[in-house]
N, C-alpha and C positions, 0 to 999 in steps of 0.2 A: 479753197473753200468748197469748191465741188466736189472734190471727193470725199470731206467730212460730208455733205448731202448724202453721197451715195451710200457712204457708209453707215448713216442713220436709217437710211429708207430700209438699207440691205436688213439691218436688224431690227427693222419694224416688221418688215414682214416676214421671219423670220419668226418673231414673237405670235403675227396673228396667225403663222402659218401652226404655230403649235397649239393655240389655243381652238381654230378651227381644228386641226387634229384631237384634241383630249374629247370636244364636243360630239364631232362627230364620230366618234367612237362608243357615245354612251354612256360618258361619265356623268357623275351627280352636276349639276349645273348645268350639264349641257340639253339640247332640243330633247327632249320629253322627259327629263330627270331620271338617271339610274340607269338601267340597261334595257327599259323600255322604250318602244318606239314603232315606226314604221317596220314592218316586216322587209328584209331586203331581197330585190325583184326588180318589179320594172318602175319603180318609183326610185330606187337609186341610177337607174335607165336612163330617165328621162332627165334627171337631175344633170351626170354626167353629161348629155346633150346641150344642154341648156349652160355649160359654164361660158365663159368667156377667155378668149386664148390666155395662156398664161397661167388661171385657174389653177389648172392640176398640177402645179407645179411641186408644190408639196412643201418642197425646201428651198429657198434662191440661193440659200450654196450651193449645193450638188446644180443647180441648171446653172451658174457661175462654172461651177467645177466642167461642166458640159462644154463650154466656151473652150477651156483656156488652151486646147491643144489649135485652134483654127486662128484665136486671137495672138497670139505668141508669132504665130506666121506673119497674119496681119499686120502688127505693130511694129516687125521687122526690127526688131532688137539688135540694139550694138552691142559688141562683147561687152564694156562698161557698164551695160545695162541689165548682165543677166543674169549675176550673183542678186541683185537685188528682185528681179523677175524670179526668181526658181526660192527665194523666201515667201515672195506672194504667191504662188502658185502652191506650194507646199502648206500655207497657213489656209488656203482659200480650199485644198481638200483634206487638211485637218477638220475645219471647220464641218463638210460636209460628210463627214465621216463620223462624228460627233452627234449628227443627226441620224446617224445610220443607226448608230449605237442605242441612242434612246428610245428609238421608235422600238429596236430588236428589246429591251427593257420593258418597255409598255406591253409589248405582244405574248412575252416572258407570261404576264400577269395572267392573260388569258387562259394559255397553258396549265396555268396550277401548278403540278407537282406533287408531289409526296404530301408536302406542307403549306396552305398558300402564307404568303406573306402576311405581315401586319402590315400595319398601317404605319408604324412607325421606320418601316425597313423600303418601305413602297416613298417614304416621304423624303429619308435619306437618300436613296438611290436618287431617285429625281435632285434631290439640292444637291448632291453631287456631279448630275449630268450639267444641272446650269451652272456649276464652280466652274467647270471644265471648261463649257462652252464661254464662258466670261472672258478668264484668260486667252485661249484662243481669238476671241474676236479682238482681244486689246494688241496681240503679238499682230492677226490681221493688218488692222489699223494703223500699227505702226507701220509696217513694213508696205503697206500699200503706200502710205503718204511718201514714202523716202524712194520708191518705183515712179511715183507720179513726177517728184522732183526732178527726177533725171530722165523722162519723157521729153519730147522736143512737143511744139504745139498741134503736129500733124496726128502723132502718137496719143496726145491728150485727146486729141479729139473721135479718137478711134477707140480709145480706152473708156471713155465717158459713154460714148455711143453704143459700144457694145456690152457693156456695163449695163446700162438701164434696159437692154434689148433683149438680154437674159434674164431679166426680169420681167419684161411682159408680155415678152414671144418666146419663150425656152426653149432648145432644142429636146426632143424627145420626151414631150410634156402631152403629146395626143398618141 
């Protein structure tokens, strides 16, 4: 039951992580509507100052994906144990690779080009980054649950712990 938690929390913020990204980038919707806004300077300064640790983490897969080479030690893995570690590990920097991708998509837009996009080519791309990323997080999901299972309670509690600690302390998020 706890790693369903984690696993929800992971894709909740996840979600708000994208939606604070499309915002603060300027999108229609977002803090001043369209690509108007504060001019950026020392008001995105201060902002950046002013986050709370964690914050800037951007994506909590990739500060997941930050973890797993320190946590892997940590958890001290039995051979039994690491066909099913090296799927989570593999799904956990799928995952944040997928984030890579989209963000390099969105930045894509800014660039232009020859031609810029429609609206309908801009809508696909996106529903196609969240297909991807969907699947992904259910292969995640699986394969996390079926790792947890074969954790002993020391390992669970190291796994849970540094789990949520990537999430609100990241490594290399300041």
């Amino acid at each position: 039951m706890k790693l369903r938690t984690i696993v929800i929390l992971m894709a909740g913020i996840s979600i708000a992580s994208t939606i604070v990204d499309v915002t603060a980038q300027g999108y229609p919707g977002g803090v001043g509507g369209g690509r108007r806004g504060p001019p950026r300077g020392d008001a995105d300064k201060s902002r950046e100052t002013q986050r709370q640790p964690g914050a800037g983490a951007g994506d909590p897969f990739a500060a997941l994906e930050r973890e797993l080479p320190s946590l892997k030690v940590d958890l001290l893995m039995r051979e039994d144990q690491l066909d099913d570690w090296r799927a989570f590990e593999r799904d956990v920097r799928d995952m944040a690779e997928l984030e890579r991708a989209r963000r390099r998509h969105l930045m894509a837009l800014r660039d232009g080009g020859d031609k810029p996009p429609t609206a309908l080519t801009v809508i696909a791309s996106l529903t196609e980054d969240a297909r991807l990323r969907a699947e992904a997080a259910g292969d995640l999901k699986r394969h996390a649950e079926s790792l947890y299972g074969r954790l002993d309670e020391t390992q669970r509690h190291t796994f849970d712990r540094r789990t949520v600690q990537s999430q609100t302390d990241p490594l290399g998020a300041r």
